[in-house]
C-alpha positions in Angstrom: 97.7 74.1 83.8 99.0 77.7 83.2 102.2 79.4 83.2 102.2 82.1 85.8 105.0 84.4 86.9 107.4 81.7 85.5 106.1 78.5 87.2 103.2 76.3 85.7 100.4 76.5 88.3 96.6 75.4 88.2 93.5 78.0 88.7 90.4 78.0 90.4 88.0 81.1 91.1 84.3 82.2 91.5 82.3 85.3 91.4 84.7 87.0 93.8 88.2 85.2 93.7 90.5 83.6 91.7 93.6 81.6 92.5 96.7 80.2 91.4 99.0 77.5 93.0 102.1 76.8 91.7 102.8 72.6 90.7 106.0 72.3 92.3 105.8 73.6 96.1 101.8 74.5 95.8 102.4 78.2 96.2 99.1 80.4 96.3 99.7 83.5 94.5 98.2 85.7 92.9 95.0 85.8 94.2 92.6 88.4 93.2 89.8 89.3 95.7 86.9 91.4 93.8 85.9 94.0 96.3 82.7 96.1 94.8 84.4 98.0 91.5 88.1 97.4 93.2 90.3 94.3 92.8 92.9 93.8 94.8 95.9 91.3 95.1 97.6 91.2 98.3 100.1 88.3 98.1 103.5 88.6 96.9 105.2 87.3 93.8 108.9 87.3 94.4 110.5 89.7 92.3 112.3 87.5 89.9 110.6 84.5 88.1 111.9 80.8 88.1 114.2 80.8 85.5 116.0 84.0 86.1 117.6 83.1 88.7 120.5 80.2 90.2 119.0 76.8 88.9 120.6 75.1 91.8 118.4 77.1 94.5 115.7 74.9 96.2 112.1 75.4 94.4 111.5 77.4 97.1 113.4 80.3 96.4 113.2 79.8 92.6 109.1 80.1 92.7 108.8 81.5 95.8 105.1 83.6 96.1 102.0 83.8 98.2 101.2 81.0 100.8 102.7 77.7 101.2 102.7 74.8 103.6 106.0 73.8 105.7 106.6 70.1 106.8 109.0 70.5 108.6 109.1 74.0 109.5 112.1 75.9 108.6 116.3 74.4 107.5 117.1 70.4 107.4 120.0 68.3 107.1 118.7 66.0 104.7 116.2 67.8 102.9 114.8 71.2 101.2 114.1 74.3 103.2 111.0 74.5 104.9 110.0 70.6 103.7 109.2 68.6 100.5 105.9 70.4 100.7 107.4 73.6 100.2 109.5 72.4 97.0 108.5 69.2 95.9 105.9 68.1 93.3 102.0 68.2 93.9 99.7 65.8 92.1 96.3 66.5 91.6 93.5 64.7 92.8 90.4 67.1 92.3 90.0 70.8 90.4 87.3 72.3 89.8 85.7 75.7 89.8 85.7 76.7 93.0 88.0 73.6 94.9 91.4 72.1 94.4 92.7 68.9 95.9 96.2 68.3 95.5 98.5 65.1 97.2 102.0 64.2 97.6 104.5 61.9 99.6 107.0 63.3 101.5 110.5 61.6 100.9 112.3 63.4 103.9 109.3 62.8 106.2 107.4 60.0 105.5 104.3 61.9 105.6 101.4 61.9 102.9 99.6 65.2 102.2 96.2 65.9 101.1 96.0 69.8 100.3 92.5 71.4 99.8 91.9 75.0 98.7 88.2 75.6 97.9 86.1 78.7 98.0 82.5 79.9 98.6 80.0 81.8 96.9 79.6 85.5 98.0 82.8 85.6 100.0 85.8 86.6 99.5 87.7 84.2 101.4 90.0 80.8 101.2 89.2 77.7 102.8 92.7 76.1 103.4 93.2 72.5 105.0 96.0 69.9 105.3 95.5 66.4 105.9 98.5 64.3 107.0 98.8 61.1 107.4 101.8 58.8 107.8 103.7 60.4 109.8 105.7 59.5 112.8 107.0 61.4 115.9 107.6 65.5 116.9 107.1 67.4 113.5 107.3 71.6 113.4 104.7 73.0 110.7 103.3 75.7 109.2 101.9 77.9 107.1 104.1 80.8 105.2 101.6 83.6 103.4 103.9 86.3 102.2 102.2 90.0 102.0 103.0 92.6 99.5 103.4 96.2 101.0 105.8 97.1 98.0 103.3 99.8 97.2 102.9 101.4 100.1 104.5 104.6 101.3 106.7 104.6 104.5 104.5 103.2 107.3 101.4 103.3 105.5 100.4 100.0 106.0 99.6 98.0 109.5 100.2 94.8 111.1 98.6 93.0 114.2 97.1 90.0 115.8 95.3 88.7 118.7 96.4 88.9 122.0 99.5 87.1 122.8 101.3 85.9 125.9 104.6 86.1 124.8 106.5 88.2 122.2 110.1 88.2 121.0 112.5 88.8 118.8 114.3 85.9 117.1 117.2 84.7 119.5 120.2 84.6 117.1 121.6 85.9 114.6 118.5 86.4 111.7 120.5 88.5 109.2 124.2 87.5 108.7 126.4 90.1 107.7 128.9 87.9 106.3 125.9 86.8 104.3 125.0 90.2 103.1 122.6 90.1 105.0 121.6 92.8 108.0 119.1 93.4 110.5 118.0 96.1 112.7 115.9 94.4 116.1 117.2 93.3 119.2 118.4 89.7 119.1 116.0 87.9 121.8 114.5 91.0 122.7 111.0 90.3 124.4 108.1 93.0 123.8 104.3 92.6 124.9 103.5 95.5 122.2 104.2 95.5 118.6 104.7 99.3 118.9 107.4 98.7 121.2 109.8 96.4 120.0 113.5 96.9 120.8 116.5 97.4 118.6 119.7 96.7 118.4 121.3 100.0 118.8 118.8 101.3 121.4 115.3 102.1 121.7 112.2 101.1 120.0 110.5 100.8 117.0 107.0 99.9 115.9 106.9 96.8 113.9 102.9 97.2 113.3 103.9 99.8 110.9 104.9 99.0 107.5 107.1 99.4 104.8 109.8 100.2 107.6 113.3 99.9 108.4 114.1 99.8 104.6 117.4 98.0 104.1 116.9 95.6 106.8 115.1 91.5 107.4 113.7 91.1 110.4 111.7 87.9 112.4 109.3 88.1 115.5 107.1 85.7 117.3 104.2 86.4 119.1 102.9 83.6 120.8 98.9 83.7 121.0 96.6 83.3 123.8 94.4 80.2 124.1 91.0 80.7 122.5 87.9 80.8 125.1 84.2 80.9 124.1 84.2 84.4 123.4 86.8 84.2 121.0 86.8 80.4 119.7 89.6 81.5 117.1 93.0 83.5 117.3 93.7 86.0 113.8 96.5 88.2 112.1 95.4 91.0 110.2 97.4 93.3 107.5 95.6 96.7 106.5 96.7 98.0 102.9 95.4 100.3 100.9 91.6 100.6 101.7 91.6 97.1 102.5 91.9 94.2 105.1 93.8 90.8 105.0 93.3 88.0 107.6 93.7 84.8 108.3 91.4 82.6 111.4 93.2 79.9 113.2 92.9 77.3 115.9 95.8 78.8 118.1 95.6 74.7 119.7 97.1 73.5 116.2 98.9 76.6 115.1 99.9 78.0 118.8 102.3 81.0 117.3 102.4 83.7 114.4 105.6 84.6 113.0 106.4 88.1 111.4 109.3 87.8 108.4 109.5 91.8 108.0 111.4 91.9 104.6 112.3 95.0 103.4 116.1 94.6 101.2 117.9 93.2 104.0 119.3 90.7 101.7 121.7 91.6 99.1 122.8 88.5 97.4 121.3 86.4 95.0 118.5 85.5 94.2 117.2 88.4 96.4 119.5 91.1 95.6 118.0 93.8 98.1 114.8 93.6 95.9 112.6 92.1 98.0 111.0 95.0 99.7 108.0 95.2 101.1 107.1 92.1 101.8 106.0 90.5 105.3 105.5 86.9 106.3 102.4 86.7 108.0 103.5 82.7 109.7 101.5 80.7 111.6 103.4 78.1 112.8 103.9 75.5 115.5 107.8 76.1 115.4 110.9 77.3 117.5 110.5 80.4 115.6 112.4 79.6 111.7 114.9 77.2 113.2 115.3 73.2 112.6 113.1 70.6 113.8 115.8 69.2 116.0 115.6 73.0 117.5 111.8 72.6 117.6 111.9 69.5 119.4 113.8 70.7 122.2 113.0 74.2 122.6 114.1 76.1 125.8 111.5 79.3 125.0 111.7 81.2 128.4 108.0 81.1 128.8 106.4 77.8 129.5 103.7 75.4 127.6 104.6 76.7 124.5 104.1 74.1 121.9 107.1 74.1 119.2 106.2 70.8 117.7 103.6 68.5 117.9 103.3 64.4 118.1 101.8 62.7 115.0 101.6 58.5 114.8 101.5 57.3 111.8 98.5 55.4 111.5 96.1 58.8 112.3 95.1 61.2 110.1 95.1 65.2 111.2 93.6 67.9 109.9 95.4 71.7 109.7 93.2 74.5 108.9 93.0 78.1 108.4 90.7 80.7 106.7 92.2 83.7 104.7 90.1 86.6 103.5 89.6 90.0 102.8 87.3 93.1 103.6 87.1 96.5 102.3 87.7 99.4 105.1 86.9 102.8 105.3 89.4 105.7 105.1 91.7 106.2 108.4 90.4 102.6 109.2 94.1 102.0 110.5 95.2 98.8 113.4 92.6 96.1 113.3 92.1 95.9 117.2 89.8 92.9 117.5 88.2 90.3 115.0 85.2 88.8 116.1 82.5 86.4 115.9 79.1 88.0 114.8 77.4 84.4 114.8 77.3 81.6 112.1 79.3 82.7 108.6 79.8 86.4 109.9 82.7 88.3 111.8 83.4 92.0 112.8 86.6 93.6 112.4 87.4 96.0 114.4 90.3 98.9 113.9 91.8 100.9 117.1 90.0 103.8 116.1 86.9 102.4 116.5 85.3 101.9 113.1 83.6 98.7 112.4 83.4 96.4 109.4 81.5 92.9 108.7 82.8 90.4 106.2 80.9 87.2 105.3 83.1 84.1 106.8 82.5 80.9 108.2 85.3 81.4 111.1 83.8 77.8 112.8 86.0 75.9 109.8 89.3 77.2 111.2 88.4 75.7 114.2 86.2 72.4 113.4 88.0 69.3 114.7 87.8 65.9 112.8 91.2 63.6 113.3 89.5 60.4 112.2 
């Protein structure tokens, strides 16, 4: 156990990667991916450390960083933001080099979690699954990496995903102003193109472009396409500075992708208007951030689309998802596709044509095992 940005976390790394997740709330971050001569460390650590800010603020908040799993997704009555998960304290069950198994009981679900993170030899990628077991009834869940643009110029970074069937803006108010809080989108404003998403005051703006709007928090949801034989696996892709982040999921267990564009919209405590930069890259099956009651009885305008799912307590199911990076070339720009290229390889492909291959076994994200 180490003490990292403020929180004691446990570490585990290879050749290529190395990782840290926090003990309470099992937050990933930092993570450094080598990449040739280059390191680079694309999630975000919050920019004020544990005990520097409100000690009454859920974990959350207080160690918030990287990725982290939500049971349930989003606000509760009688609980923590986002879940126990999210905030409560992990127990360890396996670390070694290259794999850590963590557990816990949820109090405010009833669920038990198993957590795995593990990694692989010659890639620079994370292997990320959730078992849960114990549970009962409609659940919202998901998975909350949090990007870190900060260092980025205006617009010099990019966002996309797979093809989606449905796009909108969150339906209510986001960003309170008499929270101190502002936002710049069109409240349940629908869009089929990130690059054309409306606003509030008129017009359009492209949210596949960022740091942008400065001053402003913003929340979309694209909901993704089913995935076919051509492409078993639906993806979200962030291009920073010469390189590519992604994450591979099964769109049947994590059905939408949520983008928390975070750029000083909030001014008070503990964020202050410091958090800049950052995007939530979300995959989620959720009624965008709202509560699971929301979630349970969604009225989303466009049918079938999952916004919780049914768990009996007796089974046990699995939840995973690949993250990785890749280096690009110069002027790489939009990742356009992101393909398989058979067993343990995919190609990533940018708008502008250029091509690059990156070393991952995309058929975990997918595999099925519920027994």
């Amino acid at each position: 156990m180490e003490t990292i940005h403020g929180a004691d976390c446990w570490k585990i790394g290879n050749e290529l990667v190395t990782l840290a997740v926090t003990r309470e709330g099992a937050h990933m971050a930092p993570v450094v991916f080598r990449l040739g001569e280059r390191e680079v460390s694309p999630y975000s650590l919050s920019p004020w450390k544990p005990d520097e800010v409100d000690s009454e603020l859920p974990v959350l908040l207080k160690v918030l960083r990287g990725d982290f799993f939500c049971l349930p997704f989003g606000p509760q009555d009688d609980g923590p933001p986002h879940g126990d998960p999210a905030n409560g304290e992990w127990t360890e069950v396996e670390v070694a080099d290259d794999r850590l198994v963590l557990t816990m009981d949820c109090s405010d679900s009833g669920a038990k979690l198993e957590r795995e993170l593990k990694l692989k030899s010659g890639e620079t990628a994370i292997y990320y699954e959730v078992r849960i077991s114990g549970l009962e009834g409609d659940w919202s869940y998901g998975n909350h990496p949090i990007i870190d643009f900060s260092s980025l110029g205006d617009g010099e970074g990019f966002l996309s995903v797979s093809t989606f069937r449905w796009g909108s803006v969150y339906p209510g108010v986001f960003s309170d102003p008499e929270k101190n809080e502002f936002q710049t989108l069109e409240a349940n404003g629908e869009f089929v193109d990130l690059q054309e998403v409306p606003l509030a005051d008129g017009g359009f703006t492209d949210v596949s472009r960022f740091p942008s709007r400065s001053g402003f928090e913003d929340l979309v949801m694209m909901v993704n396409d089913a995935a076919t034989d051509e492409q078993p696996f639906a993806w979200s892709a962030a291009v920073l500075d010469g390189y590519v982040w992604f994450s591979l999921k099964d769109p049947a267990d994590f059905p939408s992708t949520l983008f928390w564009l975070s750029n000083g919209g909030r001014k008070d405590g503990p964020w202050s208007g410091k958090h800049v930069g950052r995007v939530g890259i979300e995959e989620v099956c959720s009624h965008f951030c709202d509560r699971v009651d929301d979630s349970r009885v969604s009225e989303l305008p466009a049918e079938g689309i999952p916004t919780t799912r049914r768990f009996q307590a007796e089974e046990t199911k699995s939840l995973r998802i690949v993250q990785a990076v890749a280096g690009v070339p110069e002027k790489f720009g939009r990742v356009a596709s992101i393909c398989p290229d058979g067993p343990g390889k995919v190609v990533i492909t940018s708008e502008s044509g250029l091509t690059v291959d990156a070393a991952v076994d995309w058929e975990y994200a997918i595999f099925k095992d519920q027994s």
